[in-house]
SERO-4910 file (N, C-alpha, C, O; in steps of 0.05 Angstrom, whole numbers):
BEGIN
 pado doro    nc1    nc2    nc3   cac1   cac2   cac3    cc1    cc2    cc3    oc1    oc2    oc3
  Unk    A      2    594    271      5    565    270    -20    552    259    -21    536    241
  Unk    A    -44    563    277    -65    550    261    -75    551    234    -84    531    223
  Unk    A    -74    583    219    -73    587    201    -58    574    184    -69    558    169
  Unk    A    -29    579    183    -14    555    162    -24    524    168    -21    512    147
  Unk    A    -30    514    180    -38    488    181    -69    494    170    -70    475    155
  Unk    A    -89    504    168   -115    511    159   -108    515    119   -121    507     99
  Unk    A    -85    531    122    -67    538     96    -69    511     81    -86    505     65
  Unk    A    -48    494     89    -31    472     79    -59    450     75    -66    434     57
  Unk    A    -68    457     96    -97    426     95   -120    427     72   -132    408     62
  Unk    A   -122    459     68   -133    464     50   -129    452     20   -144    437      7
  Unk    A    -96    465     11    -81    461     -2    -78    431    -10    -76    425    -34
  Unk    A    -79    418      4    -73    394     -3   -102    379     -9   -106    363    -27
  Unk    A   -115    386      2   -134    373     -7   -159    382    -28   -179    368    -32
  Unk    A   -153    402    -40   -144    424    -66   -140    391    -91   -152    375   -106
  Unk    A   -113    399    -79    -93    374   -102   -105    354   -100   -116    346   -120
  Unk    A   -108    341    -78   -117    317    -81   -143    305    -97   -146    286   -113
  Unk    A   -164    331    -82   -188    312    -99   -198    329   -127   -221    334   -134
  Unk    A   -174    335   -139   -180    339   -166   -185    318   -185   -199    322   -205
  Unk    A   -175    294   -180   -179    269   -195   -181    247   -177   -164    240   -161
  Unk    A   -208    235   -183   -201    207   -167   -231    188   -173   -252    197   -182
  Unk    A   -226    167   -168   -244    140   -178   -268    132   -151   -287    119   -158
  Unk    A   -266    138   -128   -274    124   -111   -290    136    -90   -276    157    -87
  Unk    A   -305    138    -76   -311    164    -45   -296    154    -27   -288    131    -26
  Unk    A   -294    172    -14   -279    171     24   -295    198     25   -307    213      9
  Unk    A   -285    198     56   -288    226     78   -266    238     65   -248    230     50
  Unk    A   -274    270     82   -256    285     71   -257    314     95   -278    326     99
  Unk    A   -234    322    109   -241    343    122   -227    339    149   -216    318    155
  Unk    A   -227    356    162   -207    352    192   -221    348    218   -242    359    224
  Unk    A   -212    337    229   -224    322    254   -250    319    256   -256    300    242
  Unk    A   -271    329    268   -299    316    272   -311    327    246   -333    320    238
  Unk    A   -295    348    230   -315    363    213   -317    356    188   -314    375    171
  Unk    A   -324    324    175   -310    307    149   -338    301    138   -358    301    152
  Unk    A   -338    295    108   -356    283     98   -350    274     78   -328    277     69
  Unk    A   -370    257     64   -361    239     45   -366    255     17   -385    268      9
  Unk    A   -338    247      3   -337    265    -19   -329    240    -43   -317    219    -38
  Unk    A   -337    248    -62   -328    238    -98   -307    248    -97   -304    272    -93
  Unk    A   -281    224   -104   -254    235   -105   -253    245   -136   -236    263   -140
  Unk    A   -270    235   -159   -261    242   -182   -292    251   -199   -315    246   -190
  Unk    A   -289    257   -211   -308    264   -235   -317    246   -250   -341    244   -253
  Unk    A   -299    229   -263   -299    206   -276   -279    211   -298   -271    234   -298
  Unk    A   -267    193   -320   -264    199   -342   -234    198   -339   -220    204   -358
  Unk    A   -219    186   -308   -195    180   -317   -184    151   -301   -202    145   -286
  Unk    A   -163    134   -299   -157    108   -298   -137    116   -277   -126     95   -270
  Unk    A   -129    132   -268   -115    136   -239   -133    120   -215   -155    126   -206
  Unk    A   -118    100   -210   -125     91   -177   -124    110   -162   -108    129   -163
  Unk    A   -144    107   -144   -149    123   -111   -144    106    -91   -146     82    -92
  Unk    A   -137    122    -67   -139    111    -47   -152    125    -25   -154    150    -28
  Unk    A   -161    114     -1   -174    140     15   -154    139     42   -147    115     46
  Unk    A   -143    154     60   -132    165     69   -137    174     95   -155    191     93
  Unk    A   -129    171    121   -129    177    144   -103    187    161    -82    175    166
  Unk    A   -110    206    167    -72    217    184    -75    226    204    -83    249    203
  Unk    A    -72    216    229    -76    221    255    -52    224    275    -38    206    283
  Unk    A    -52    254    280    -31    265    298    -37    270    324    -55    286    331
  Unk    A    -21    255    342    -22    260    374     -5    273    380     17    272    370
  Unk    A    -14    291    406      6    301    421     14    333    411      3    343    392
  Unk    A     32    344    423     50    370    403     28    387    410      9    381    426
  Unk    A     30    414    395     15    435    405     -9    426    387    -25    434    404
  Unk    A    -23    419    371    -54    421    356    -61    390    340    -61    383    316
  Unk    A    -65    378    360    -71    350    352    -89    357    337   -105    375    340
  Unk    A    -87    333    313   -119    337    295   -116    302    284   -102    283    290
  Unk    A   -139    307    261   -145    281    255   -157    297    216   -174    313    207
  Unk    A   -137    282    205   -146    296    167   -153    271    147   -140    250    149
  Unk    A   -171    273    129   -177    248    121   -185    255     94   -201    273     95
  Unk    A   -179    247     71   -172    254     44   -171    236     23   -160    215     29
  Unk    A   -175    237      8   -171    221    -23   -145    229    -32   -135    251    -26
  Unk    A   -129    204    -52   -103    210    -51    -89    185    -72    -89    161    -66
  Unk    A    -78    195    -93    -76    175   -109    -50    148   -106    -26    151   -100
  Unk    A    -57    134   -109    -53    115   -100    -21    103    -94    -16     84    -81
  Unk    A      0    124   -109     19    120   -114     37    143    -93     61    142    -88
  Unk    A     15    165    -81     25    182    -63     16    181    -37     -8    181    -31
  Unk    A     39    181    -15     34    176      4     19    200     22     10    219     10
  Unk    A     16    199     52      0    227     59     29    245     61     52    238     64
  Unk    A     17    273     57     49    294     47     39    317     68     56    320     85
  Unk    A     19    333     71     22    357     91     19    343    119     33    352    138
  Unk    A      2    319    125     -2    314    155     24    311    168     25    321    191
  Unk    A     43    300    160     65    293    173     86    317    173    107    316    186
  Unk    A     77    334    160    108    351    169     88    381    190     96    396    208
  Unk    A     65    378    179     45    393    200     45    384    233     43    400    252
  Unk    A     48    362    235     45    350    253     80    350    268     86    360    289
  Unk    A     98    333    248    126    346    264    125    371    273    124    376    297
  Unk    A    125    391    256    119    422    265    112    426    285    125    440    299
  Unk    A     85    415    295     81    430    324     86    403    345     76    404    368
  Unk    A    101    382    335    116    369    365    100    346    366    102    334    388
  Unk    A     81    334    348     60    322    357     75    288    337     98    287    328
  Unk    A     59    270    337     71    242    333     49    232    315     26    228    324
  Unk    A     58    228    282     27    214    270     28    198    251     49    191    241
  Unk    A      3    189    243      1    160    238    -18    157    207    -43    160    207
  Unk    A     -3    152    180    -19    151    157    -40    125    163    -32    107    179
  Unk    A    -52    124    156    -69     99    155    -88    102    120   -105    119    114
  Unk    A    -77     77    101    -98     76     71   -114     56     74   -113     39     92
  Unk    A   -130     58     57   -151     31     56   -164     48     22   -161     70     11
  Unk    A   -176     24     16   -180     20    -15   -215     18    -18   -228     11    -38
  Unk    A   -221     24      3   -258     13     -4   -267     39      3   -261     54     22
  Unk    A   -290     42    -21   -315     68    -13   -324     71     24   -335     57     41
  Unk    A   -310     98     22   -316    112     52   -301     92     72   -317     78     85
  Unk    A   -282     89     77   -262     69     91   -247     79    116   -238     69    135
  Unk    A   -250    114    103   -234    125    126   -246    136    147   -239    160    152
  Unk    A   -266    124    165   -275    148    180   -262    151    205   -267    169    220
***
């Protein structure tokens, strides 16, 4: 269980901060830091990203860069999975999500 969720968190945030305009945090529960979502050099909006799951077997807290038009995609079915209840939260300003 933990592994595929270590898997998927990875994974996604892989994809995510391959391109992006803006910083946020980045990383799972206490263990986040502030990262450059993009390189530069492309016109995709960012957004920064917070997903917080209570309850269920492995509450966590994941926080990510994420373009602007996609909503959060592994926290929530990670989080159905082990029983737990969670909550996207975006915001649009450098490092927003802590």
């Amino acid at each position: 269980m933990r592994l595929l969720k270590s898997v998927a968190i990875s994974l996604i945030l892989f994809i995510v901060l391959s391109e992006a305009a803006n910083r946020c945090y980045s990383g799972q529960n206490q263990h986040y830091s502030a990262k450059q979502c993009s390189t530069g050099g492309t016109t995709v909006d960012f957004t920064c990203q917070k997903f917080v799951c209570e309850g269920g077997h492995s509450p966590f807290t994941l926080r990510t860069c994420a373009r602007k038009n996609i909503g959060c995609i592994a926290g929530p079915r990670i989080c159905q999975f082990s029983g737990g209840q969670g909550k996207c939260q975006r915001c649009d300003n450098e490092l927003c999500n802590s």
